[in-house]
C-alpha positions in Angstrom: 119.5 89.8 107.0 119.5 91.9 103.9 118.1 90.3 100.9 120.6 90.6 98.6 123.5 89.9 100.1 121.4 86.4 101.0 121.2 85.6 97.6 124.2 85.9 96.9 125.8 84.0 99.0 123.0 81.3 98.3 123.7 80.9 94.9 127.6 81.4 95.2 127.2 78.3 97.4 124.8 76.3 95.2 127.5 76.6 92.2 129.9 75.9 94.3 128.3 72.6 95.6 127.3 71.4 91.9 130.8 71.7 90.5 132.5 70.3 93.3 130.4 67.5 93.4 131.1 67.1 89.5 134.7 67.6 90.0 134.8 64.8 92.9 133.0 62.0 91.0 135.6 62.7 87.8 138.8 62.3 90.6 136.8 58.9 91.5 136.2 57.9 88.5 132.8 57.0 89.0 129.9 57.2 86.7 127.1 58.5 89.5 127.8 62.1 88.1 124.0 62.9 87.3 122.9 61.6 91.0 125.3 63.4 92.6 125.9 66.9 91.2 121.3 67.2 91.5 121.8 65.8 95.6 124.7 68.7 95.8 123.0 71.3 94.4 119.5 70.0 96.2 121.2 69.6 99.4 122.7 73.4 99.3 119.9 75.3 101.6 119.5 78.5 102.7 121.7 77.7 106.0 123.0 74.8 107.7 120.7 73.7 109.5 118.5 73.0 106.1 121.2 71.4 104.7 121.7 68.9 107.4 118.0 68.1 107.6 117.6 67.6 103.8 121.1 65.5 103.2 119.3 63.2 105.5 115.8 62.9 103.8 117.9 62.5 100.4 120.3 59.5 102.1 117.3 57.4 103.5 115.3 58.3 100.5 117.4 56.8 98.2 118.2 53.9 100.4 114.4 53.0 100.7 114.3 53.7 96.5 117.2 51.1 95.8 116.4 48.5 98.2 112.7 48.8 96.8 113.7 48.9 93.2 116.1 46.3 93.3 113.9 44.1 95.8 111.2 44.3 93.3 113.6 43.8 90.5 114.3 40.6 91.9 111.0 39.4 92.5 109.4 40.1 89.5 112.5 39.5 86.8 111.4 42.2 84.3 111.4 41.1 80.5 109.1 43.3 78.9 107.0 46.2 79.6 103.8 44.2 81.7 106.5 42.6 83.9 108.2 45.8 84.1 104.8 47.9 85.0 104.0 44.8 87.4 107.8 45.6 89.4 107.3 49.6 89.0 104.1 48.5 91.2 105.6 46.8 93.5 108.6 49.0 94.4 106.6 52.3 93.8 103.4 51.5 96.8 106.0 51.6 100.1 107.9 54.4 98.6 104.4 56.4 97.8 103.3 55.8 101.0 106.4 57.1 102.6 106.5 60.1 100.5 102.6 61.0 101.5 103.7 60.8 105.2 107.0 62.7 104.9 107.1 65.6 101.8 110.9 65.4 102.6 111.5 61.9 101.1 109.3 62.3 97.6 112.9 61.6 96.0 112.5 57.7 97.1 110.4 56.7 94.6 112.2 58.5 91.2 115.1 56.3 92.9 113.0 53.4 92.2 112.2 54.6 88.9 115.8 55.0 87.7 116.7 51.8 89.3 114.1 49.5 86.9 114.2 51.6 84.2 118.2 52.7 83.4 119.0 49.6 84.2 118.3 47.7 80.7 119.4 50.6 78.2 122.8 50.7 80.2 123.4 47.1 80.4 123.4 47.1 84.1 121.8 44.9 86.5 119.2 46.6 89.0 122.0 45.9 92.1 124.7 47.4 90.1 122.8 50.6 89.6 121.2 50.7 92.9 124.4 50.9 94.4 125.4 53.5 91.9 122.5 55.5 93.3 123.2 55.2 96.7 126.9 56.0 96.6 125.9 59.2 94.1 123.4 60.5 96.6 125.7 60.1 99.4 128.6 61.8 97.8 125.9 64.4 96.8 124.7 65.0 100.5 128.2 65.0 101.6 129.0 67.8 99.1 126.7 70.3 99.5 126.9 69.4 103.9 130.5 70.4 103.1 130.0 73.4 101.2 127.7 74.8 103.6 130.0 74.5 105.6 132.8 76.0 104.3 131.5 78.8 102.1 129.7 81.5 103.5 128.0 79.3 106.1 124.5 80.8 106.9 123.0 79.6 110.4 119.5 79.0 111.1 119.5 80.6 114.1 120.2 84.6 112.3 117.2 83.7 110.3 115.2 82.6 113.5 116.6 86.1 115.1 115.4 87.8 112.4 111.8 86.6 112.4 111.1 86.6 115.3 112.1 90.2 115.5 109.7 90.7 112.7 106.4 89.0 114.7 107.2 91.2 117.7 107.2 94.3 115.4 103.8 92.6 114.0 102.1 91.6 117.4 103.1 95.8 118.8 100.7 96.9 115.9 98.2 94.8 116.6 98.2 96.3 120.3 98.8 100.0 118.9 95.5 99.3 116.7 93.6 97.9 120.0 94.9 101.0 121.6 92.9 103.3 119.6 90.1 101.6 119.5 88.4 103.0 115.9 86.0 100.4 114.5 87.2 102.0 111.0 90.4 100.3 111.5 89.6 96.9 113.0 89.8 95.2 110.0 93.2 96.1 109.7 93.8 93.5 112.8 92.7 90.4 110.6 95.5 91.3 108.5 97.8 91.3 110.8 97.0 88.3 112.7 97.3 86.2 109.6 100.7 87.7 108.6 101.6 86.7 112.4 100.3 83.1 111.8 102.2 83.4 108.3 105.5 84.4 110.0 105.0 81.6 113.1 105.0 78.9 110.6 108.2 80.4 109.2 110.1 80.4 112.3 108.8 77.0 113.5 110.4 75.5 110.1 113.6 78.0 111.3 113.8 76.4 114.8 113.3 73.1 113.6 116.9 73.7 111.4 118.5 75.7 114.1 117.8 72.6 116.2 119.4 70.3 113.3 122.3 72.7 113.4 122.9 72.2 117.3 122.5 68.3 117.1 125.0 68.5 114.4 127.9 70.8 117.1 127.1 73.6 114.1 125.6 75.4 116.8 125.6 76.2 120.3 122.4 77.9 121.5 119.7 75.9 122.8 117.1 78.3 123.2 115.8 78.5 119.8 112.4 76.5 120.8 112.2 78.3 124.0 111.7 81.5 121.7 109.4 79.8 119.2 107.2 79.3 122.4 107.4 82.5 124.2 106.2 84.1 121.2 103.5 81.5 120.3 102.3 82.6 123.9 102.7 86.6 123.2 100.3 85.6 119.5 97.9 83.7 121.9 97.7 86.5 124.3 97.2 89.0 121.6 94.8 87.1 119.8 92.5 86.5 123.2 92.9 90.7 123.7 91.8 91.6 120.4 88.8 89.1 120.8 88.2 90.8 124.1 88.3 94.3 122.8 87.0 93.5 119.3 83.6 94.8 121.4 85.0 97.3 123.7 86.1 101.0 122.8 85.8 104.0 125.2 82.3 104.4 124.7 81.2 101.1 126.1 84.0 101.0 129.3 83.5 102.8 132.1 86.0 105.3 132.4 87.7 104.4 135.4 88.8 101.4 133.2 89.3 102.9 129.8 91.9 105.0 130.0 94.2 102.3 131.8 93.2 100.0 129.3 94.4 102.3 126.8 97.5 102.8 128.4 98.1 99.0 128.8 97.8 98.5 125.2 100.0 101.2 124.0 103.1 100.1 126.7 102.5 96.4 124.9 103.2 97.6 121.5 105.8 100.0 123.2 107.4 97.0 125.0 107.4 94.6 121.9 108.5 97.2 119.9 111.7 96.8 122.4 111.7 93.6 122.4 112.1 93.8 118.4 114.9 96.5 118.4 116.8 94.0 121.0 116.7 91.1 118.8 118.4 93.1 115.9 121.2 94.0 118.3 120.2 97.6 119.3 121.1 98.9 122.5 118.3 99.2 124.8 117.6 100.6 128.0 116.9 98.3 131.0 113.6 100.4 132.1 111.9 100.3 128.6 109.4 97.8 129.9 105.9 99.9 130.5 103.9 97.0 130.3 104.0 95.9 134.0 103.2 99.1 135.4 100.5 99.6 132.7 99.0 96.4 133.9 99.6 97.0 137.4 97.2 100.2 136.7 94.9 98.0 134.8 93.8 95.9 137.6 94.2 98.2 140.2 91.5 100.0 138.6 89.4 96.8 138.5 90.0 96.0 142.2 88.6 100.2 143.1 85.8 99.7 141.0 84.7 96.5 142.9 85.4 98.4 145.9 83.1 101.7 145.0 80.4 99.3 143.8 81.0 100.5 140.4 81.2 97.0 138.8 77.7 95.9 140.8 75.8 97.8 138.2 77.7 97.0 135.1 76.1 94.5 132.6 77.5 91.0 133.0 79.2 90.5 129.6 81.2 94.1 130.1 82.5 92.5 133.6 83.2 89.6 131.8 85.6 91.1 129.3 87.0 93.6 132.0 88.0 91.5 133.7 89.3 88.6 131.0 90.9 91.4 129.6 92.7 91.9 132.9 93.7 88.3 133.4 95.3 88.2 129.5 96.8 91.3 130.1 98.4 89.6 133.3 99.4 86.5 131.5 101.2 89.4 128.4 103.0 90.7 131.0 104.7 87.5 132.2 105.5 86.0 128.4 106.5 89.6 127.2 108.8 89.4 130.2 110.2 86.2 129.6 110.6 87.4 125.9 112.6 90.0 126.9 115.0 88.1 128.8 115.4 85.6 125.7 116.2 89.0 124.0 118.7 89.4 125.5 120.6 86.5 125.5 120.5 85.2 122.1 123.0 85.5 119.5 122.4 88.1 117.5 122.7 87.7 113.7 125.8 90.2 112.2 125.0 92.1 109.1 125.8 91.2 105.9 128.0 92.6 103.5 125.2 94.6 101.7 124.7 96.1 104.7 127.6 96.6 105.7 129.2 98.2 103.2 126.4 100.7 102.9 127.5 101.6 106.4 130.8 102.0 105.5 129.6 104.0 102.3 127.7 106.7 104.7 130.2 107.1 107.3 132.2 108.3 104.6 129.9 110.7 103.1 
């Protein structure tokens, strides 16, 4: 997804939403103009899938907000500022509350606000407004649904594509570090975890809108959680090898086990790097998987080195992480296998205009 051409289309979309929302409430002729061009314009995310998630949150928000304002409204009777503060109380503790458990509904208590405190300097009752609200913010939310829709729709799941070809890219340079083994460089594997852990967090908030985009018929795939958890497995795996070998270069294995551990952790970073160049649509061939053979070496090499007697006189933490390192290596290969079937059958995301005008631009060169 190229940068640019995501931007804009984002804000070509956010303009759009604003003045159509504006232009909707004048053909009404309704007064919830400030309400709902803000919703619009909030609602209008990144893709679909955002949009759906957060027109909801802004819908039940400002439910809760008007039904608290007004109910506190009416139970206090504001005449002057103590009563006033004494109703802002009231209506503002649920709505607080609600906010604190759910980020996404923080817009229920400004409903509340506007509700007791417009009210009077417009000459409207606190009912009269809070409908107002409600019927703004729902305009709002049906807006910008609509024009994310209908201009330059973005899906969730190109983004979720996209990242998650980024964290395989990630998790094959962790295993190329492991592969060479130089304590100079190990710190250089802390950095990359956390941008792994960085980029999982992304992609879960990415599969959570994909999924809003399915519920909503916007999409079709279903395996967008499926890959979130594959590669939460492929992180866990990685994370439990570089633990393992965090101890273990080729000085301190035997070498009937260091070269094929070497060679298992260079096919891993080979393998993912596949596994990254399938996810942006490249064409890859079926053998490019080295990982199982690697790992079928791996622990062939444990099981002759039990045989000889080798292991016998080995220390009992280097057995220990031999032979973990075979059984994570074993669990890699199954999750970078199931990965790599997910590869393949997810949509891929298209390039952009940027892009693909720049393509267009070279072939002509």
């Amino acid at each position: 997804m190229d940068n640019l051409g995501w931007q804009l289309r984002h804000a070509l979309r956010m303009v759009v939403a604003g003045v159509a929302a504006y232009l909707l409430v004048f053909a009404l002729g309704l007064a919830a103009d400030f309400s709902t061009v803000i919703t619009a314009v909030f609602v209008t995310q990144s893709n679909v899938g955002g949009s759906y998630r957060v027109a909801v949150e802004q819908f039940v928000a400002a439910i809760a907000g008007a039904i608290c304002g007004a109910g506190a409204a009416a139970l206090v009777l504001p005449q002057d500022p103590y009563s006033t503060a004494a109703a802002l109380a009231i209506a503002l503790l649920p709505l607080a509350v609600l906010g604190a458990r759910s980020p996404g509904f923080m817009v229920a208590p400004i409903s509340a606000v506007i509700i007791l405190l417009e009210g009077p300097g417009l000459g409207l009752d606190t009912l009269t407004l809070a409908l107002d609200r409600v019927v703004g913010v729902a305009l709002g939310c049906a807006t910008g649904v609509a024009v994310s829709l209908l201009v330059l729709p973005a899906r969730a799941m190109a983004g979720v594509v996209e990242r998650s070809g980024r964290i395989a890219v990630l998790l094959a340079r962790q295993m190329a570090v492991l592969a060479k083994g130089v304590p100079s460089i190990r710190g250089e594997q802390s950095t990359l975890a956390a941008r792994v852990r960085g980029n999982l967090v992304r992609l879960a908030n990415l599969v959570e809108e994909a999924e809003h985009e399915r519920r909503g018929r916007s999409s079709h795939y279903s395996g967008a959680l499926r890959l979130l958890r594959t590669l939460r497995r492929l992180r866990h795996n990685t994370d439990m090898l570089r633990r393992a070998g965090r101890e273990v270069g080729s000085d301190t294995l035997p070498a009937s086990i260091a070269a094929p551990w070497r060679l298992a952790a260079e096919s891993a970073a080979q393998t993912l790097c596949g596994i990254a160049r399938i996810l942006t649509g490249e064409d890859v061939s079926e053998d490019f998987d080295t990982l199982t053979p690697a790992v079928r070496s791996y622990l062939n090499a444990l099981e002759e080195m039990q045989k000889s007697g080798e292991a016998a006189a080995l220390p009992p933490a280097t057995l220990r992480r031999m032979f973990g390192i075979g059984f994570t290596l074993d669990q890699l290969r199954r999750d970078a296998g199931d990965m790599i079937e997910i590869s393949r059958e997810v949509p891929k995301p298209r390039p952009g205009p940027v892009v693909t005008v720049k393509a267009w631009w070279s072939a002509r060169r």
